[in-house]
DSSP file (Angstrom, degrees, kcal/mol; ACC not computed):
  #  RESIDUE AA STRUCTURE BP1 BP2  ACC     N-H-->O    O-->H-N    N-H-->O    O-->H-N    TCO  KAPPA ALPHA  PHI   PSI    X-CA   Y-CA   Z-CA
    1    1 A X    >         0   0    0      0, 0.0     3,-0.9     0, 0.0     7,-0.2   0.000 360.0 360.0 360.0 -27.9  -14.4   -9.0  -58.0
    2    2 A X  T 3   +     0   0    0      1,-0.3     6,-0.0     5,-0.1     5,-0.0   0.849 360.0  52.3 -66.3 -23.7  -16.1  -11.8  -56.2
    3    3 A X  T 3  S-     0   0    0      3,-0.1    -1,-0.3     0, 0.0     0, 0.0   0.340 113.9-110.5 -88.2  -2.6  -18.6   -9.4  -54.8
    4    4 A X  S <  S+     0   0    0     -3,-0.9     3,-0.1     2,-0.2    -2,-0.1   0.499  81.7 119.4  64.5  30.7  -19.7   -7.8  -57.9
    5    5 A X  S    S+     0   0    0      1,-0.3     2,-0.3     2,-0.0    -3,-0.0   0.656  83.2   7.3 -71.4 -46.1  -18.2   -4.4  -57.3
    6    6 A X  S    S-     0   0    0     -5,-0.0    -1,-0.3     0, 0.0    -2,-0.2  -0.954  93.9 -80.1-164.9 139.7  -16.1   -4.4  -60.0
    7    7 A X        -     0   0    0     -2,-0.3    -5,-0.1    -3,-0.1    -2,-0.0   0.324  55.7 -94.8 -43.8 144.4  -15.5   -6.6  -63.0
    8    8 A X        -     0   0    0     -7,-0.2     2,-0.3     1,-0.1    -1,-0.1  -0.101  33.3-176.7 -75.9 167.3  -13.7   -9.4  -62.8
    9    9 A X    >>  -     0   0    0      1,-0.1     4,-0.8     0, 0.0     3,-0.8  -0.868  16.8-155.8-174.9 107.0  -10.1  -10.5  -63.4
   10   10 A X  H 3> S+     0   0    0     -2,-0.3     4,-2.5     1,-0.2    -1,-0.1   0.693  90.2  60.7  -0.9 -84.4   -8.6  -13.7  -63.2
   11   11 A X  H 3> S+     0   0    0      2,-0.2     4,-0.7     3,-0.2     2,-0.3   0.127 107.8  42.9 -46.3 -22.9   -5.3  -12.6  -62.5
   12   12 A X  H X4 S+     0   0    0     -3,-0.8     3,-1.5     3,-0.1     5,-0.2   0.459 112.3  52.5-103.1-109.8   -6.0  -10.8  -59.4
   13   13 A X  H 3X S+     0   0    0     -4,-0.8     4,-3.2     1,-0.3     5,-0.4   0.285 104.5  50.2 -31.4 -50.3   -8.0  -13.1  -58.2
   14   14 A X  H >X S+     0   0    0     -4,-2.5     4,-3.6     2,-0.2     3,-2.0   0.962 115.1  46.5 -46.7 -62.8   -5.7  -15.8  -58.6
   15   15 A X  H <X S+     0   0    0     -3,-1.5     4,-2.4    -4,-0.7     5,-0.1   0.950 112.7  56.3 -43.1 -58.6   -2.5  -13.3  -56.5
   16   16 A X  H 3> S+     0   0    0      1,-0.3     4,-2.6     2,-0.2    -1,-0.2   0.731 111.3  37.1 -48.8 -29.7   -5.4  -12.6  -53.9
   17   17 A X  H <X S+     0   0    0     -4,-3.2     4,-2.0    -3,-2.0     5,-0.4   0.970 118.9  48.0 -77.9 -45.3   -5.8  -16.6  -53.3
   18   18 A X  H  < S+     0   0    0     -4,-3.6     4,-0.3    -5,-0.4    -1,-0.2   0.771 123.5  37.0 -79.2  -3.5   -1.8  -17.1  -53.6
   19   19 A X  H >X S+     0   0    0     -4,-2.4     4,-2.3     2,-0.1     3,-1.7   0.758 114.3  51.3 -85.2 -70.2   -1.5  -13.8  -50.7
   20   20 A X  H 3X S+     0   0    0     -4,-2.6     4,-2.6     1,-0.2     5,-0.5   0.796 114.5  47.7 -22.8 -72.3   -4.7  -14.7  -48.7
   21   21 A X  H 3X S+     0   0    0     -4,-2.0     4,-2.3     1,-0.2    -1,-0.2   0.880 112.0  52.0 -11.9 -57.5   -2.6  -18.6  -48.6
   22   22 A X  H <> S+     0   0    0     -3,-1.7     4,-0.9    -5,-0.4    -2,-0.2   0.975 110.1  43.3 -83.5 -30.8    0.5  -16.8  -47.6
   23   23 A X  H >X S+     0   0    0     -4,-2.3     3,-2.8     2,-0.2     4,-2.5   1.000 113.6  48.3 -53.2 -64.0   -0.8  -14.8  -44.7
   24   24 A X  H 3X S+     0   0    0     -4,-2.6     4,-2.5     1,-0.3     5,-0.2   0.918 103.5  63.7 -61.8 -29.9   -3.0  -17.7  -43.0
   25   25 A X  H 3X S+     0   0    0     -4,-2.3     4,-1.3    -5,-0.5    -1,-0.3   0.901 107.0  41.6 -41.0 -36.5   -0.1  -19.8  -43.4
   26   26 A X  H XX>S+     0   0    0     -3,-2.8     4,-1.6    -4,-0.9     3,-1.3   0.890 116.8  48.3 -73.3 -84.0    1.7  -17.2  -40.8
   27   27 A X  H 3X5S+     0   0    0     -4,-2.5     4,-3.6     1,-0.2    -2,-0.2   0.792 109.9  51.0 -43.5 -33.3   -1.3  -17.0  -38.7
   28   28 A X  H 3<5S+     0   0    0     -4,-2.5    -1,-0.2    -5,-0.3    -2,-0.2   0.848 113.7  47.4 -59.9 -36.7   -1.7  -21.0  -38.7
   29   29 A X  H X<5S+     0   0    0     -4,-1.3     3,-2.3    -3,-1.3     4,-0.2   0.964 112.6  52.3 -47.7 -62.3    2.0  -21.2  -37.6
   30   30 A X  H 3<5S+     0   0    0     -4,-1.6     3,-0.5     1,-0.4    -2,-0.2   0.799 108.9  42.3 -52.0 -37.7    1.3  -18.7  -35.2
   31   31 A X  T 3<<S+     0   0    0     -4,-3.6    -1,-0.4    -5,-0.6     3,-0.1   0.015  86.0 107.5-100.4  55.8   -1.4  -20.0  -33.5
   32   32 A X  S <  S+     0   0    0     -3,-2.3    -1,-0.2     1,-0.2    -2,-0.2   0.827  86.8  33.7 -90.8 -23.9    0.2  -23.4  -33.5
   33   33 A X  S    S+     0   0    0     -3,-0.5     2,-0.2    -4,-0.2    -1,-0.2   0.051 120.6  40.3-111.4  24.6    1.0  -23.4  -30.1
   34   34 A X  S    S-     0   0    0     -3,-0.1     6,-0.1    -4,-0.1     3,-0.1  -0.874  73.1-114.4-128.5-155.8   -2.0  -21.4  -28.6
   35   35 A X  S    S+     0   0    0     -2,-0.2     2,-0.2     1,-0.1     5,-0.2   0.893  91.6   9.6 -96.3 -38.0   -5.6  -20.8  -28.7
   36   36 A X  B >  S-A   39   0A   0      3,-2.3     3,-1.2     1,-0.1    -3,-0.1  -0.516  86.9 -84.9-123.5-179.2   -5.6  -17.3  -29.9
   37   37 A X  T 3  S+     0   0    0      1,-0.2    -1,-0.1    -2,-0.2     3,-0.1   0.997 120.2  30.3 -60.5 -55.8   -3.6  -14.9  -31.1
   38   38 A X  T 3  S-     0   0    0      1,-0.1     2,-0.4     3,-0.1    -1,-0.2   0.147 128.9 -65.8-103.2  57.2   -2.2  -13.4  -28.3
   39   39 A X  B <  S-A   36   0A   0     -3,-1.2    -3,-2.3     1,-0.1    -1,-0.1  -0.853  89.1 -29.6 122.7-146.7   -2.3  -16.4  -26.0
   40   40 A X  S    S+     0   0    0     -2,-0.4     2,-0.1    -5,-0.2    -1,-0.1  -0.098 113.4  66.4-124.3  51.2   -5.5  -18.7  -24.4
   41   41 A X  S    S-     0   0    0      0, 0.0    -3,-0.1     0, 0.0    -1,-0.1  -0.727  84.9-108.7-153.0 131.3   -8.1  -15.7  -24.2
   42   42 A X        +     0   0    0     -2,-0.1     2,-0.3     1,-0.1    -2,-0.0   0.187  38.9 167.7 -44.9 155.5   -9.8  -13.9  -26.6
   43   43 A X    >>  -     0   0    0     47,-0.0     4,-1.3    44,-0.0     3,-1.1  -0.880  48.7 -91.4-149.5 169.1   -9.0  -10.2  -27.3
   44   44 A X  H 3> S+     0   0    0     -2,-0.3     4,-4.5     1,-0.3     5,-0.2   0.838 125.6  65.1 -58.6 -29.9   -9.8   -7.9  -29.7
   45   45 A X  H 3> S+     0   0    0      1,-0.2     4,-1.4     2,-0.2    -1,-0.3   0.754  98.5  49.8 -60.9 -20.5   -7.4   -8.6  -31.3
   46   46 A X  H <> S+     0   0    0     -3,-1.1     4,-1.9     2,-0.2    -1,-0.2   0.862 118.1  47.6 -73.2 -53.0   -8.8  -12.3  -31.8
   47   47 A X  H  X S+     0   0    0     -4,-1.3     4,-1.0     2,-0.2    -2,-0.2   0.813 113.1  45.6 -79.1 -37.7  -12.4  -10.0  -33.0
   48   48 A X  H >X S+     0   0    0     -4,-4.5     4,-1.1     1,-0.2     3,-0.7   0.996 121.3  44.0 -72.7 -52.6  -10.2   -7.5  -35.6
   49   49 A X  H 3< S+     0   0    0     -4,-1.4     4,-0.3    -5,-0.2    -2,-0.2   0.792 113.6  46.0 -50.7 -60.6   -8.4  -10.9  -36.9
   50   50 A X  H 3X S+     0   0    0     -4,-1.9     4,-1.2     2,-0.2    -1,-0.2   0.497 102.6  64.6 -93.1 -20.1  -11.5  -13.2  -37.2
   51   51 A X  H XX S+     0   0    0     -4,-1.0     4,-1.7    -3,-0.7     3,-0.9   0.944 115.7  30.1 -54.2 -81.2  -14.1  -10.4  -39.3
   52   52 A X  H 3X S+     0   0    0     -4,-1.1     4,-0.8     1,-0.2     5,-0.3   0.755 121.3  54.4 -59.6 -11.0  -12.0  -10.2  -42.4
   53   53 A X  H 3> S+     0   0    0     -4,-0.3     4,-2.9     1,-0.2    -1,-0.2   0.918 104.3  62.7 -74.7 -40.7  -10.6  -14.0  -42.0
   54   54 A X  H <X S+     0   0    0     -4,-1.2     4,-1.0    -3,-0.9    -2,-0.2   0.888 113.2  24.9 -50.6 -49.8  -14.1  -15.3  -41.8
   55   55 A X  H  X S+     0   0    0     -4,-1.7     4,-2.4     2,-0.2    -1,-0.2   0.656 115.7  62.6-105.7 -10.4  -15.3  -14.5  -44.7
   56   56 A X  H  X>S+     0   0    0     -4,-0.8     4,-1.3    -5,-0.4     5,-1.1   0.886 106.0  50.0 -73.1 -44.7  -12.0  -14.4  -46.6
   57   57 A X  H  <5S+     0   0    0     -4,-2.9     4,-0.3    -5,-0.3    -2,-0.2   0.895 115.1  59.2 -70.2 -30.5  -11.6  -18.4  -45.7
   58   58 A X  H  <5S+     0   0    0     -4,-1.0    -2,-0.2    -5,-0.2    -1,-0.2   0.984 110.5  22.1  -7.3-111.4  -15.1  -18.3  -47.2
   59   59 A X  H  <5S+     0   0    0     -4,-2.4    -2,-0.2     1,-0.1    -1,-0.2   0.127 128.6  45.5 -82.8  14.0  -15.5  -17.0  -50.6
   60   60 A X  T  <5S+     0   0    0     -4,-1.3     2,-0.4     1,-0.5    -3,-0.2   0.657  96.8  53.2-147.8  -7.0  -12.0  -17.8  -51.4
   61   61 A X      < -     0   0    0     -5,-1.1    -1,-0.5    -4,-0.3     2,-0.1  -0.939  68.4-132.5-141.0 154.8  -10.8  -20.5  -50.5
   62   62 A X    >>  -     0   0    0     -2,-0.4     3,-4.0    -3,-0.1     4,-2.2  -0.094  34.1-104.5-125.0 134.2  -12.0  -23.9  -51.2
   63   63 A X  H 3> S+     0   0    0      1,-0.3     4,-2.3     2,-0.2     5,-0.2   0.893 121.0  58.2 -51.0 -49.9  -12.4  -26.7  -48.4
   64   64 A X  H 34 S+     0   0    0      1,-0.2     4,-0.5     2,-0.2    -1,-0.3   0.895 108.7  49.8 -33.9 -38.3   -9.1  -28.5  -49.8
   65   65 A X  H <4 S+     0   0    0     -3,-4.0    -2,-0.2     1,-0.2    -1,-0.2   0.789 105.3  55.2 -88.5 -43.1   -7.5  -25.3  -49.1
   66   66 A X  H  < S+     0   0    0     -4,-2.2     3,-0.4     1,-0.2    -1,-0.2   0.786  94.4  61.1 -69.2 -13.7   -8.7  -25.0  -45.9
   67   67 A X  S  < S+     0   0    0     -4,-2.3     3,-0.3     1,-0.2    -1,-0.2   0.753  89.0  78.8 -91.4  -8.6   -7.6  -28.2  -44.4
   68   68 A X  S    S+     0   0    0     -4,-0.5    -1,-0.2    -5,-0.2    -2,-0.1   0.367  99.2  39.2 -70.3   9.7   -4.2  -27.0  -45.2
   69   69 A X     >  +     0   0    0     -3,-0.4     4,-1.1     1,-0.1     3,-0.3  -0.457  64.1 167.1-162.2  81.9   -4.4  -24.7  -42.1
   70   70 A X  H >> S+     0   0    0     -3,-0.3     4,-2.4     1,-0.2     3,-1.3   0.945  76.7  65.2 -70.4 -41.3   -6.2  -26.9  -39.2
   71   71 A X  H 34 S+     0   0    0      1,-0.2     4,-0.5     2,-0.2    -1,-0.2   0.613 103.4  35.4 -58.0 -18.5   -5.0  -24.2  -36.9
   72   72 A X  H 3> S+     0   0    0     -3,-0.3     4,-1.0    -6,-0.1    -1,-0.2   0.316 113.8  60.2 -95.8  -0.5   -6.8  -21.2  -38.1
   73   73 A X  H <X S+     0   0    0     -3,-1.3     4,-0.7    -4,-1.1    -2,-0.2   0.791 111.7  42.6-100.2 -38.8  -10.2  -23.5  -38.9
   74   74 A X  H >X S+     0   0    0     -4,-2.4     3,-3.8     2,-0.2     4,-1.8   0.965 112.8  58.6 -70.2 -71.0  -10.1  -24.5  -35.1
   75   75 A X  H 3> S+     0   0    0     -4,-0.5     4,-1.6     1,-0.3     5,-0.2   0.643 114.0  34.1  -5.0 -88.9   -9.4  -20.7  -34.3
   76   76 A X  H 3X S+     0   0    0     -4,-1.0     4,-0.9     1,-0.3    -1,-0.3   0.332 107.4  61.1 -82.2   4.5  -12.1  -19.6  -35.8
   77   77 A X  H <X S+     0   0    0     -3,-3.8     4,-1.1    -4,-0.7    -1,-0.3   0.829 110.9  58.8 -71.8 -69.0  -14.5  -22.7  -34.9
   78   78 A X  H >< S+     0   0    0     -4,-1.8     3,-1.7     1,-0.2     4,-0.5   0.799 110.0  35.6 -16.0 -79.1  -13.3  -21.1  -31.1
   79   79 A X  H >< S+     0   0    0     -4,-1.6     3,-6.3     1,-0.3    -1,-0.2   0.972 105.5  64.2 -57.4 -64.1  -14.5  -18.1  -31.5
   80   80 A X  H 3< S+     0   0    0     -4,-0.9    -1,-0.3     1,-0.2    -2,-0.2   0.747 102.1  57.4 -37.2 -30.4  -17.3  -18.9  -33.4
   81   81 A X  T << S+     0   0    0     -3,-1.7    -1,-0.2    -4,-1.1    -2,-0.2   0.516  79.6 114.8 -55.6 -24.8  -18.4  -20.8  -30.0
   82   82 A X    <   -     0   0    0     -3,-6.3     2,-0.5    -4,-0.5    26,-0.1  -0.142  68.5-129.6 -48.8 163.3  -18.3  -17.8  -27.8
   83   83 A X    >>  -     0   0    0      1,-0.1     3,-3.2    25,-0.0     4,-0.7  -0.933  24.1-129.8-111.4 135.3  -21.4  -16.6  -26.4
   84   84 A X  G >4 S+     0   0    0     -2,-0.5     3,-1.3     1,-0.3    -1,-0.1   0.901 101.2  73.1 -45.2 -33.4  -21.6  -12.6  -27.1
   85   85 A X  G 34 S+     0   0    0      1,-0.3     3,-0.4     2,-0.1    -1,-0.3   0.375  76.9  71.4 -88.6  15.3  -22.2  -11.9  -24.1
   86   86 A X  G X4 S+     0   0    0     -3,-3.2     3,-0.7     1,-0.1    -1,-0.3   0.571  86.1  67.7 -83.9 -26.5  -18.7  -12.6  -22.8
   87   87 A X  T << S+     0   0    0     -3,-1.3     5,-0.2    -4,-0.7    -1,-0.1   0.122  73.3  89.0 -78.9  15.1  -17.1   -9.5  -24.4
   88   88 A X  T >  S+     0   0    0     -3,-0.4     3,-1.2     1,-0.2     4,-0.2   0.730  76.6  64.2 -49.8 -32.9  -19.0   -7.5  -22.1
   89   89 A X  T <  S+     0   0    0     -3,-0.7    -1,-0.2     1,-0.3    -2,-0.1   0.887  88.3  72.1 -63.2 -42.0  -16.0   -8.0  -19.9
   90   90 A X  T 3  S-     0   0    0     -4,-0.1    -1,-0.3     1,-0.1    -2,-0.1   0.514  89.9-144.1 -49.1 -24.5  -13.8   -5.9  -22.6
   91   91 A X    <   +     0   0    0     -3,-1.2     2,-0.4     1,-0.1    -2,-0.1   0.987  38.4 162.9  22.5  85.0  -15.6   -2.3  -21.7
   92   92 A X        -     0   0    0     -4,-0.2    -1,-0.1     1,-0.2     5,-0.1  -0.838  51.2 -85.0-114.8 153.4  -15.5   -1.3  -25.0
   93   93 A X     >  -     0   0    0     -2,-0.4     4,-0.6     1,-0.2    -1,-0.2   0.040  52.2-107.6 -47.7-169.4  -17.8    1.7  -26.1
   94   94 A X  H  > S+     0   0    0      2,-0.2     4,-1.7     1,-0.1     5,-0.2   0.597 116.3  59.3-104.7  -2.7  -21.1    0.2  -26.8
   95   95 A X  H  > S+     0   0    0      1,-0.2     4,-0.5     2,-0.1    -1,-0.1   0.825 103.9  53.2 -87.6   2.8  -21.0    0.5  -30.4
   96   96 A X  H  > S+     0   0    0      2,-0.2     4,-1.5     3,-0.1    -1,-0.2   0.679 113.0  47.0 -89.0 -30.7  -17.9   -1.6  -30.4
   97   97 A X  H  X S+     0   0    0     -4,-0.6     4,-1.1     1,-0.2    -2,-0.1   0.815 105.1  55.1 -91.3  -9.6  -19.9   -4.4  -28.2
   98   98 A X  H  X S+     0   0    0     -4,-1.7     4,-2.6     2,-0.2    -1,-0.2   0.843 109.9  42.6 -86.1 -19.3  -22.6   -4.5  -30.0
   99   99 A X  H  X S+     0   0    0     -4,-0.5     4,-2.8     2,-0.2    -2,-0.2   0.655 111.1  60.7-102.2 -28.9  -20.7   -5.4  -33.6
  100  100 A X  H  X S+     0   0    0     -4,-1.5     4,-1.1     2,-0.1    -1,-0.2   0.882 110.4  41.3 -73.2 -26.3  -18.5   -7.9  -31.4
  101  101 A X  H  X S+     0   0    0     -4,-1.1     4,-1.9    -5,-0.2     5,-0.4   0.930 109.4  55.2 -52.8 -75.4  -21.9   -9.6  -30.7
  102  102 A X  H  X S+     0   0    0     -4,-2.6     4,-1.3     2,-0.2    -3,-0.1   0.712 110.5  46.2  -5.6 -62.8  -22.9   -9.2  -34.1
  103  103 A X  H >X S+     0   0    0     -4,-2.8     3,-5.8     1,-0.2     4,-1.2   0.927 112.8  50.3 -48.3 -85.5  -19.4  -11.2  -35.3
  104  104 A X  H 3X S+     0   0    0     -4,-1.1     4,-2.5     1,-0.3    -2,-0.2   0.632 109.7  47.6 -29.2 -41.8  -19.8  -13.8  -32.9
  105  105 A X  H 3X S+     0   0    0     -4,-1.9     4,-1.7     2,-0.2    -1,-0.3   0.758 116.7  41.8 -56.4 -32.0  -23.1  -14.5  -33.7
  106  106 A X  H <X S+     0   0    0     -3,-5.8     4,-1.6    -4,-1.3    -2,-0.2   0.917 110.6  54.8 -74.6 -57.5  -22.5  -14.5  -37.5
  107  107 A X  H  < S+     0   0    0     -4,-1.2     4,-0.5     2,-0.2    -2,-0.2   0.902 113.8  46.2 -80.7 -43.4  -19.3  -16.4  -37.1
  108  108 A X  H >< S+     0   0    0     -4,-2.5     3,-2.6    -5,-0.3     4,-0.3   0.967 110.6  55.4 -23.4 -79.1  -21.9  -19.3  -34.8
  109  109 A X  H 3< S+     0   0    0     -4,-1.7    -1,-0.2     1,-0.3    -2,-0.2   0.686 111.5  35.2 -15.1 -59.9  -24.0  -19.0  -37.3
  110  110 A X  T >< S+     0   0    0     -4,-1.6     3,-1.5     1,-0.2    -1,-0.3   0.094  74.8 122.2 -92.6   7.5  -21.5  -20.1  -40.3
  111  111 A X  G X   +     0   0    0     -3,-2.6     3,-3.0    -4,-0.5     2,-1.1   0.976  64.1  62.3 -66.1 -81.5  -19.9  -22.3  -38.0
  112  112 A X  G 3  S+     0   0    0     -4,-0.3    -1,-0.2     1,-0.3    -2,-0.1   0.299  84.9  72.2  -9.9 -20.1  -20.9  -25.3  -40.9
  113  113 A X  G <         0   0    0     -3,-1.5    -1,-0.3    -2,-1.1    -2,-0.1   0.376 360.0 360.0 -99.6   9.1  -19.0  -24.0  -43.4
  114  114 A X    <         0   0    0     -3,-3.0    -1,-0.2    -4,-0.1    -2,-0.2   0.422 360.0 360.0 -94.2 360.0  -15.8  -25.1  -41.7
């Protein structure tokens, strides 16, 4: 609904914020004792994680809401700090390296709104 796709409704929105909440609570636990998900170097799994997170920590919730999970706002202040050209190392096909620049660059970019 936020995107203008389809009319809006409260009532979802509101579960999406109180789901959205309950996941990055998990992931903020989780990365409470490392840098990334799985441990202290990026993976894809860090790139699959950080697309949809990005923009979800975004448009839905609200800086108050974000300071309730200092471990996924550093997270993704990490990443956002990569240089793209460091997942070269990954050998990934290239249309997969070029859209892991892409993120990283976006996520730089947007760095400010954390």
């Amino acid at each position: 609904p936020i995107l203008g796709f389809v009319a809006f409704d409260q009532s979802r929105y509101d579960k999406a914020r109180t789901d959205l909440k309950q996941v990055v609570g998990i992931l903020n636990n989780h990365l409470s004792n490392r840098q990334y998900v799985t441990g202290e170097q990026v993976t894809i799994a860090d790139i699959a994680i950080a697309v949809p997170l990005f923009h979800s920590l975004r448009l839905f919730l609200v800086e108050a809401d974000r300071q309730a999970f200092p471990n996924v706002v550093s997270f993704v202040e990490r990443l956002a700090a990569q240089e793209p050209v460091s997942y070269t190392h990954l050998t990934l096909p290239t249309i997969y390296s070029v859209q892991i620049s892409v993120v990283a660059v976006s996520l730089k970019k947007k760095k400010h709104h954390f």
